[in-house]
C-alpha positions in Angstrom: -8.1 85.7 113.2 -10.0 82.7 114.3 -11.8 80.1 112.1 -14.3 81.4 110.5 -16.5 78.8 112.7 -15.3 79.4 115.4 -16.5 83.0 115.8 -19.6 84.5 117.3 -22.7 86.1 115.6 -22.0 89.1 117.1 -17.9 89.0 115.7 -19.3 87.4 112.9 -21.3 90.7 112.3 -18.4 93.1 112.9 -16.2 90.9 110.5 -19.0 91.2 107.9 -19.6 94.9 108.3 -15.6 95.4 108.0 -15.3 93.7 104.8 -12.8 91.5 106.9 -14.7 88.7 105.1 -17.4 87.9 102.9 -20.5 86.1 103.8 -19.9 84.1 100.4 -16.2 82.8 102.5 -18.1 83.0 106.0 -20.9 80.4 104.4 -18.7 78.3 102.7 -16.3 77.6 105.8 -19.9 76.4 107.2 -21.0 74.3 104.6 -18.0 72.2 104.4 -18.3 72.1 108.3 -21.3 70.4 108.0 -20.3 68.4 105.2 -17.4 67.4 107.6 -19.8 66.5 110.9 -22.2 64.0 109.2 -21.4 61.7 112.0 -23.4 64.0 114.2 -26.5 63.1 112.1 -27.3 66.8 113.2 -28.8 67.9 109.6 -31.8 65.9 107.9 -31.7 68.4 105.0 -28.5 70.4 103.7 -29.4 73.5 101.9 -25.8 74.5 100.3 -27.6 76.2 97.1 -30.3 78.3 98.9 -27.3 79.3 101.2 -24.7 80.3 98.5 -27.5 82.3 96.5 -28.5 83.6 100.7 -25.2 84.8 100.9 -24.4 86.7 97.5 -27.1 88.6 98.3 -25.7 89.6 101.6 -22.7 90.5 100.0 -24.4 92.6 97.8 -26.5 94.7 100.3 -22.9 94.7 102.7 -21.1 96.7 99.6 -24.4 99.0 99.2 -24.2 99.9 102.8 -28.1 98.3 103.6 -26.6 95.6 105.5 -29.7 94.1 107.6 -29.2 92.9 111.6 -28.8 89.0 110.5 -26.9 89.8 107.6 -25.0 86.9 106.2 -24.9 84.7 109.5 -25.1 81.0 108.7 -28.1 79.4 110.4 -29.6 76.1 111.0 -33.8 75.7 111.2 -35.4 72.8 112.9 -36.8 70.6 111.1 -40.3 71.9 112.8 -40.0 75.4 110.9 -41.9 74.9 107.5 -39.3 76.4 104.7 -41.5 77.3 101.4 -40.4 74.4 99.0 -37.8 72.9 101.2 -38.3 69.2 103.1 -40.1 69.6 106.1 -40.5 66.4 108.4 -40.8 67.1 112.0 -38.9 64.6 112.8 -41.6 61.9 111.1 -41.8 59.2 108.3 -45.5 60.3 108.3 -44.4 63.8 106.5 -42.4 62.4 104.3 -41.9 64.3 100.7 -43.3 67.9 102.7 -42.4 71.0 100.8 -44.7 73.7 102.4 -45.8 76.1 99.9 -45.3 78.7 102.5 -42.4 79.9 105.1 -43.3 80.2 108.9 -43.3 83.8 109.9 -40.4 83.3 112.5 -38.0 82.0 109.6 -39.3 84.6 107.0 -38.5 87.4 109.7 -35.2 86.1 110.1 -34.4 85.7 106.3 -35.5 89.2 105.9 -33.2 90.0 108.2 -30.1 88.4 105.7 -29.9 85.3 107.7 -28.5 82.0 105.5 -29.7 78.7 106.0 -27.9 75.7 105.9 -30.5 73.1 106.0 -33.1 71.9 108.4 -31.7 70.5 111.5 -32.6 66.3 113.2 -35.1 66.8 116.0 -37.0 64.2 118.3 -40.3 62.8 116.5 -43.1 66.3 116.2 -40.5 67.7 119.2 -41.2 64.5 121.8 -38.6 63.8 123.6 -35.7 64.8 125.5 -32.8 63.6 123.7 -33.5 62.9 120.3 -33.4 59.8 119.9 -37.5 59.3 118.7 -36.3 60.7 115.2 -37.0 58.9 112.4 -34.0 59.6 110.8 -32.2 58.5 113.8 -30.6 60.0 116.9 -28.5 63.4 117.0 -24.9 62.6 118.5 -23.8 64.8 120.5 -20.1 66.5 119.7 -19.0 66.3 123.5 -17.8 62.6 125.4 -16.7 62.0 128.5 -13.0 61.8 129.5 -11.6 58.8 128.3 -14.9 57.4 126.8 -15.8 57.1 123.3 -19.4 56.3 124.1 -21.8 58.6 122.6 -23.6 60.4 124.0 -27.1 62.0 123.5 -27.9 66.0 122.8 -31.2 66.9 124.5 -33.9 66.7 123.0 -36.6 67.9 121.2 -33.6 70.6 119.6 -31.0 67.8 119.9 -29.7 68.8 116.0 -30.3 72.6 116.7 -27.8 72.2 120.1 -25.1 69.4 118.6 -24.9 72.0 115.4 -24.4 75.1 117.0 -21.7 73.4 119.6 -20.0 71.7 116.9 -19.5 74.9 115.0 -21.4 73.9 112.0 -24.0 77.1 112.2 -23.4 80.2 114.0 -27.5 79.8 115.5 -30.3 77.7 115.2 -33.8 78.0 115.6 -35.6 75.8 118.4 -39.0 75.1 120.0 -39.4 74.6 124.2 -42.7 72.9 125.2 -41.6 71.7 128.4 -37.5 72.1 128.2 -36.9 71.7 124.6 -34.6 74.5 123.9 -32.6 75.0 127.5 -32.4 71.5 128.1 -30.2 70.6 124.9 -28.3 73.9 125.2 -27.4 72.9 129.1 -26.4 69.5 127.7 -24.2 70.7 125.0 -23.0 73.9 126.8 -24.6 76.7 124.7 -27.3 79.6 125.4 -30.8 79.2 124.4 -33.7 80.7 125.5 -37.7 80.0 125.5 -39.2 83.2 124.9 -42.8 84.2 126.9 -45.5 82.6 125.4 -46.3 84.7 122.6 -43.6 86.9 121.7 -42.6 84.7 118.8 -45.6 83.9 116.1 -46.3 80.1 115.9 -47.6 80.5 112.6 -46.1 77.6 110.5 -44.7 75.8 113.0 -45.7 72.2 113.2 -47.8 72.0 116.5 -47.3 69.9 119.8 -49.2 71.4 122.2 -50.3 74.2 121.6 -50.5 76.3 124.7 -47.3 75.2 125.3 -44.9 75.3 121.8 -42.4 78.6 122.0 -39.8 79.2 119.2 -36.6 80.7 120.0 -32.8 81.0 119.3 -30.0 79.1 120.2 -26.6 80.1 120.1 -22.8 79.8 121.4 -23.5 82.8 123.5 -25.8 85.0 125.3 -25.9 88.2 123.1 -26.0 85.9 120.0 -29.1 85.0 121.7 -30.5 88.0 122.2 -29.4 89.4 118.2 -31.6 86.4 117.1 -34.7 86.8 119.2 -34.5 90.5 118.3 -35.4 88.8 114.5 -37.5 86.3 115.4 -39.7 87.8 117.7 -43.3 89.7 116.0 -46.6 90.1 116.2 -48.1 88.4 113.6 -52.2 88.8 113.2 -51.8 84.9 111.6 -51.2 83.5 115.4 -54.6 84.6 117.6 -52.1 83.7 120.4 -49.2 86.0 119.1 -48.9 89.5 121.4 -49.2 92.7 119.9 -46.3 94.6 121.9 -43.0 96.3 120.7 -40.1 93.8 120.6 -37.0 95.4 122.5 -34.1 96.0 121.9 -32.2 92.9 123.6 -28.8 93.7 122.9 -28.8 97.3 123.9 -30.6 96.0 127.3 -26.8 94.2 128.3 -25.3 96.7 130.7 -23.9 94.3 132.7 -25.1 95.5 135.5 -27.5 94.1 138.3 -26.7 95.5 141.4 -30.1 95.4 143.4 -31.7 93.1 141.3 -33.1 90.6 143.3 -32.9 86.6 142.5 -35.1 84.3 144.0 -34.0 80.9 144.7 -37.2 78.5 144.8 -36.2 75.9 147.3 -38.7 73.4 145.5 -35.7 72.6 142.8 -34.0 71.2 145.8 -34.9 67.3 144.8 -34.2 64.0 146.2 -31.6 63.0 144.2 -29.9 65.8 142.7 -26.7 65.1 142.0 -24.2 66.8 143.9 -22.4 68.4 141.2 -25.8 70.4 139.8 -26.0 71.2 143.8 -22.3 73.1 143.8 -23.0 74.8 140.3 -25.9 76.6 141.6 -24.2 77.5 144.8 -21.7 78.9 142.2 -24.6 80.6 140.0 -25.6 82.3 143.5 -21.7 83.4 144.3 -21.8 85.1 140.8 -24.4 87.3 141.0 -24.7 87.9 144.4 -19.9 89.1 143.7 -22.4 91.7 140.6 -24.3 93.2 143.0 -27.4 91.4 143.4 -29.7 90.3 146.4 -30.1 87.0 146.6 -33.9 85.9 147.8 -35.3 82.6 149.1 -38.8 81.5 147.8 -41.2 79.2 147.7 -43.0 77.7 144.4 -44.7 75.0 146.4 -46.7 73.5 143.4 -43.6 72.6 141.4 -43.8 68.7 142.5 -47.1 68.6 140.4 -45.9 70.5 137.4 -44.7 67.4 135.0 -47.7 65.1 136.2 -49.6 68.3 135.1 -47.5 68.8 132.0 -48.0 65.2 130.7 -51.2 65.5 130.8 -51.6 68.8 129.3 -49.2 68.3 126.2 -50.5 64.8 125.1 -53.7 66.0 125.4 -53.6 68.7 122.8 -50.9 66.3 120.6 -53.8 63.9 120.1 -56.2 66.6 118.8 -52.8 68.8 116.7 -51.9 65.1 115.2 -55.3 64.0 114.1 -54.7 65.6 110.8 -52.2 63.1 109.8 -54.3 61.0 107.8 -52.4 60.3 104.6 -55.3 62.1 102.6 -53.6 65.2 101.4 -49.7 65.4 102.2 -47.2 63.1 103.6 -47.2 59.8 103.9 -49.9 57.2 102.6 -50.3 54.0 103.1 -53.2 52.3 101.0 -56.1 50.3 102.5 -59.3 48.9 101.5 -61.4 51.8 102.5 -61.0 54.8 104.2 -60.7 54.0 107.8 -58.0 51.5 107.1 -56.0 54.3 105.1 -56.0 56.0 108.1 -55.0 53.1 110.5 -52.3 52.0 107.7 -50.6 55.4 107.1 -50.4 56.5 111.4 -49.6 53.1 112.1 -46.2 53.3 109.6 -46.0 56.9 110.2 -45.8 57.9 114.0 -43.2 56.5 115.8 -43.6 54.1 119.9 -43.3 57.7 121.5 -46.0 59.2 119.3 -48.0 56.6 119.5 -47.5 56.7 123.2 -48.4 60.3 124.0 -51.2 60.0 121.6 -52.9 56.8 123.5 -52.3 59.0 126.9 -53.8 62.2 125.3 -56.8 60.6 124.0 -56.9 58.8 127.2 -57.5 61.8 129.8 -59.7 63.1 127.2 -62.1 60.6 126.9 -65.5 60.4 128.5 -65.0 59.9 132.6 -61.8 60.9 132.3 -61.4 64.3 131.4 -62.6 66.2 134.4 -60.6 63.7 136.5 -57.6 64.6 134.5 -57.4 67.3 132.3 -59.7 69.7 134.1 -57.3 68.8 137.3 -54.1 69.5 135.4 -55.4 72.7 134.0 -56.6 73.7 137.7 -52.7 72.5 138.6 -51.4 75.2 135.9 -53.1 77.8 137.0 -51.4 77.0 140.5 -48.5 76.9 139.1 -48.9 80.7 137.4 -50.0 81.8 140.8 -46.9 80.6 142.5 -44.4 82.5 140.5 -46.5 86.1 140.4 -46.2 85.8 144.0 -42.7 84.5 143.9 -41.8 87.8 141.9 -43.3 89.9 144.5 -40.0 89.5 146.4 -38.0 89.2 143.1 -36.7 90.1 139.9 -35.6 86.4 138.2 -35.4 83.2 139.4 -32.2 81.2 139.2 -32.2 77.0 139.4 -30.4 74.2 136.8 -31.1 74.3 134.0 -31.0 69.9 133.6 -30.9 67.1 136.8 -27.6 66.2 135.1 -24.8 66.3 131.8 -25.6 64.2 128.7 -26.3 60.7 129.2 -25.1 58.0 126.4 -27.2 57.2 123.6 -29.9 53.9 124.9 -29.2 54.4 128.3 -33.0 55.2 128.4 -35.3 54.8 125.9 -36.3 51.9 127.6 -37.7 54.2 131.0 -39.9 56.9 129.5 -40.4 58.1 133.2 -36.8 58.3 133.8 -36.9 60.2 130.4 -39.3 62.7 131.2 -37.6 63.4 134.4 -34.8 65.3 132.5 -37.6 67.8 131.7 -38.2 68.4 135.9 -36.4 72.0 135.8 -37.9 73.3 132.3 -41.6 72.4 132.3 -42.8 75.2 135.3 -41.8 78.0 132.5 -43.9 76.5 130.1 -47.2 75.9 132.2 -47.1 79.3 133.4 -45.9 80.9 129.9 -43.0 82.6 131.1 -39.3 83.0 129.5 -36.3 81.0 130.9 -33.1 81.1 129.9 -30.3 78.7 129.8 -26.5 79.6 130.4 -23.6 77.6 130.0 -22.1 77.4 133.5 -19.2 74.9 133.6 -18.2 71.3 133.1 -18.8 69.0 135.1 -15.6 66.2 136.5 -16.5 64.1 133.1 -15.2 67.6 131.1 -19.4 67.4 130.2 -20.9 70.7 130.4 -23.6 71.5 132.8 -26.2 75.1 132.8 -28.2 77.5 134.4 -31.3 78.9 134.4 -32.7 82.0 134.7 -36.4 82.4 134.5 -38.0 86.1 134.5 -41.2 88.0 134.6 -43.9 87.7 131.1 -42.0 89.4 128.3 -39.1 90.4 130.3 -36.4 88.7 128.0 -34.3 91.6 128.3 -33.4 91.0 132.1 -32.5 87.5 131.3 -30.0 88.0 129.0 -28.4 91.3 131.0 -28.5 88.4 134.4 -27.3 85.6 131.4 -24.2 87.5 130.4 -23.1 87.9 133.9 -22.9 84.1 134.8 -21.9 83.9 131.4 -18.4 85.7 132.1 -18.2 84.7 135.4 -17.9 81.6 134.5 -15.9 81.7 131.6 -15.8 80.8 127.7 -17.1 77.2 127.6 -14.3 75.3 125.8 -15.3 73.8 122.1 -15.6 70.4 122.0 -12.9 68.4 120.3 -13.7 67.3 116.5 -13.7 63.9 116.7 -16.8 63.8 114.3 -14.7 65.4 111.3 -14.3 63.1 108.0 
């Protein structure tokens, strides 16, 4: 049998359910793995006790035969989950000492289900960023390096601890938020699966906001039906988020026949940039050879407002981080930092608190909010989304899902460019479309690249069509084969 980290939620499962383990042996295995991987800086709180008591219980309900769909899988939660009593930062020295005396609804779903958490997982600073490094507990390190280079290496960002954890074998799945590319563009990077949900399907109810319009949990794993077991969990209506749908949540796995013959992909020819490296070129043309070898037709379209879609997105998501972060004040949780009266508390505490890149997107939010500004800006960029929306419902007229990269490249090393924010938010030029218009995309590990780095796809579908994604996802999946584990160089 494998290592007990090595295997998938869905073995994982079938182990479990054949008493070939116990979620007690399966738990601990994963707790001395992360104990283990502290070089990754992956975890900013470990959780071993709630986990051991999580997974007695399992082991309970597994020998009364009421095993539950998560039961006893070892999990990692982003740090932008609230957990009732446990540390919740987001990332920030300005939440510092945050216990929420409540659990978000898309973590109490999945404990309900018999997940196990192992701690809250290193993200970039309130999710900005795209390869956490803005953390105030430092950056994530990613578990894969170059051939014959021991530079390190970043893990995408926001996720970046959700993606290095799950790679490295140190949880089974983690829980991520995408507001322009934060889930699929650390899973591309670190070759996993992880999908952004449609806007919607998962409650944002106790999740620490970025933008709101924008923010979508969802689950990232080491492979595509692991994927779609989690979002089964963590998807709900939930009357708590006015923004949460109120329609049945399929049943993903079940939806995995493998088969896509007539199901039309579109190719948008706008994700042809100047640029592109030529490697991210030939894995789509492979992307395209895959499907169209299952069966599919392969379409050309046209989404011919995706060159104003991150002008338009950085615009949009400052905006509404100025007005979400504005209750940061040091007056009733978190950090404070005393002044003489009340106005200097505040200036004090978000001057110690927020980090350059918080502080940025706040300056630019308030900015194209201000007086004279906002219709010039902000009215512009929400005119820009609707565009954007418009493009892909006509785009779907002619096809099922849309296929492009997932990232513009692998993982780049750690400083190469926190010095460039524009060069930065670039990384982001694949993901952010989805996001504007609200629609799920999913990312698929496709291949390494000639560094041994591994590179993804994307898929992006129709509103609340998840399930087509993950049957198109487990095709490239196969057809391009297991993605190889990165070497444990991180191990103590």
């Amino acid at each position: 049998m494998s290592k007990l980290t090595d295997l998938s939620i869905a073995e994982a499962r079938e182990g479990l359910k054949n008493k070939a383990f116990s979620a007690a042996e399966l738990t601990e295995a994963h707790i001395r793995a992360v104990e283990k991987a502290r070089a990754l800086n992956a975890f900013i709180t470990e959780t071993p006790a709630i986990a051991r008591a999580a997974a007695a219980e399992s082991d309970k309900r597994i020998a009364s035969g009421t095993m539950r769909p998560l039961e006893g899988i070892p999990m990692g939660i982003k740090d932008l989950f609230c957990t009732k009593d446990v540390l919740t930062t987001a990332g920030s020295h300005i939440l510092d000492g945050f216990k929420p005396p409540y659990e978000s609804t898309v973590t109490r779903n999945m404990f309900n289900d018999g997940a196990v958490m192992l701690g809250k997982l290193n993200m970039d600073e309130f999710a900005m960023g795209s390869s956490n490094e803005t953390s105030y507990y430092g950056p994530v390190i990613n578990p894969w390096r170059r051939k014959g280079s021991d530079a390190k290496l970043v893990p995408g960002g926001s996720s970046g601890g959700s993606s290095a954890s799950v790679a490295a074998r140190l949880a089974m799945g983690a829980t991520g938020t995408d507001t322009g590319g934060s889930i699929r563009q650390p899973a591309a990077v670190t070759g996993i699966a992880g999908i952004k949900p449609t806007y919607g399907r998962c409650s944002r109810w106790g999740i620490v906001a970025f933008a709101s319009s924008l923010d979508q949990a969802g689950p990232m794993a080491r492979t595509v039906r692991d994927c779609a077991i989690m979002l089964k969990s963590m998807a709900s209506h939930d009357p708590l988020d006015s923004t949460s749908v109120d329609i049945p949540v399929p049943d993903y796995e079940a939806a995995m026949t493998g088969n896509i013959k007539g199901l039309r992909v579109g190719i948008p020819k706008e994700y042809r940039i100047d640029g592109m490296p030529a490697e991210i070129e030939a894995l789509w043309q492979k992307g395209i050879a895959w499907l169209k070898d299952a069966g599919a037709e392969i379409v050309d379209v046209s989404l011919p407002h995706t060159k104003y879609a991150l002008p338009a997105y950085y615009i949009v998501a400052p905006a509404e981080a100025s007005s979400n972060l504005a209750r940061y004040d040091g007056v009733r949780f978190g950090l404070r930092v005393p002044g003489k009266d009340i106005t200097s508390l505040y200036e004090n505490t978000r001057a110690a608190g927020f980090g350059r890149e918080v502080q940025r997107r706040i300056l630019i939010g308030t900015y194209v909010l201000s007086a004279g500004y906002y219709d010039a800006y902000y009215i512009k960029a929400q005119k820009l989304r609707t565009l954007i929306a418009r493009d892909f419902e006509e785009a779907y007229a002619k096809c099922d899902v849309l296929l492009t990269p997932t990232a513009p490249g692998p993982a780049f090393g750690i400083g190469e460019k926190t010095n460039d924010p524009i060069s930065m938010y670039l990384n982001d030029v694949f993901t952010v479309t989805v996001n504007l218009a609200g629609l799920p995309g999913l990312s698929v590990p496709a291949g390494l690249n000639s560094e041994g780095l591994p590179l993804g796809l994307q898929l992006i579908g129709k509103a609340f069509d998840e399930a087509t994604l993950f049957r198109v996802g487990e095709v490239i999946e196969k057809a391009a084969g297991a993605t190889p584990r990165p070497q444990s160089w991180w191990e103590v």
